[in-house]
N, C-alpha and C positions, 0 to 999 in steps of 0.2 A: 232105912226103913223099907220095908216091903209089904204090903197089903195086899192079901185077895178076901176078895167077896164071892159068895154061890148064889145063884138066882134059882129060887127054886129046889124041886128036889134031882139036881144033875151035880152029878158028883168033880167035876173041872170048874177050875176058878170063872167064872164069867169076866171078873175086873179084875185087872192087876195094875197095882200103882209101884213105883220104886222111886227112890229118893223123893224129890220135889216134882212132883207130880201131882194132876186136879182131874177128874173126872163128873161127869155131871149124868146123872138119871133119871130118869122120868119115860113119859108114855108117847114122847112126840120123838120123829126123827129126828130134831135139832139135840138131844140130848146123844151123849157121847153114847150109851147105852139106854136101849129101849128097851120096856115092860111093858108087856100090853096088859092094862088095867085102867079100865075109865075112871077109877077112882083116884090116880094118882095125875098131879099136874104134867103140864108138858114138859117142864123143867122142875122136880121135887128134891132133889138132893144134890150136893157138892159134895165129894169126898175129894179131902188133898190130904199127901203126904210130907212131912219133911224127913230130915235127917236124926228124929227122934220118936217122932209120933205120926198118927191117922187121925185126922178129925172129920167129924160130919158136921155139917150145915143144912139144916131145912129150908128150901129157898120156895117150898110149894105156895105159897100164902096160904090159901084160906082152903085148902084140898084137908084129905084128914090127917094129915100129920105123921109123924114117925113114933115108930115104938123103942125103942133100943130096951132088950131083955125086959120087954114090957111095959116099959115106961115112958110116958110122952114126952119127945126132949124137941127142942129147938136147934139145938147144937150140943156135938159133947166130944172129948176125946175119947175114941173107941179104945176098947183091952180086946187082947189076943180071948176070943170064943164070944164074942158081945152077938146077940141077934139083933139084924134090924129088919123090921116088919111095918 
């Protein structure tokens, strides 16, 4: 499995996951990738890979949440062109 994520409007992956692999994002240095946006926690998202699939985790608590192609999710397995916002 292979994952990339775009941050923004820049046209180069910003994340790349391959096999089993975890990445974490949010607005704070401790997070693997930073977004600067007050509105997101210091730690908001986990994406991991395995040998079939990409899943997201919202680990923000109580920040405003994730959208995935508009819709509030907790967690979900991403499809190849999902937005998350």
């Amino acid at each position: 499995m292979l994952a990339k994520f775009f941050v923004g409007p820049e046209t180069r992956p910003a994340i790349l996951l391959r096999g089993r692999e975890m990445a974490t994002v949010g607005s704070s240095r401790r997070a693997n990738y930073t977004i600067a946006d007050s509105q997101l926690a210091d730690i908001q998202l986990e994406l991991s890979t395995d040998d079939v699939a990409c899943q997201l985790r919202n680990v923000g608590g109580d920040g405003p949440g994730v959208l995935i192609n508009g819709i509030a999710s907790s967690q979900a397995i991403l499809q190849d062109g999902d937005i998350i916002s």
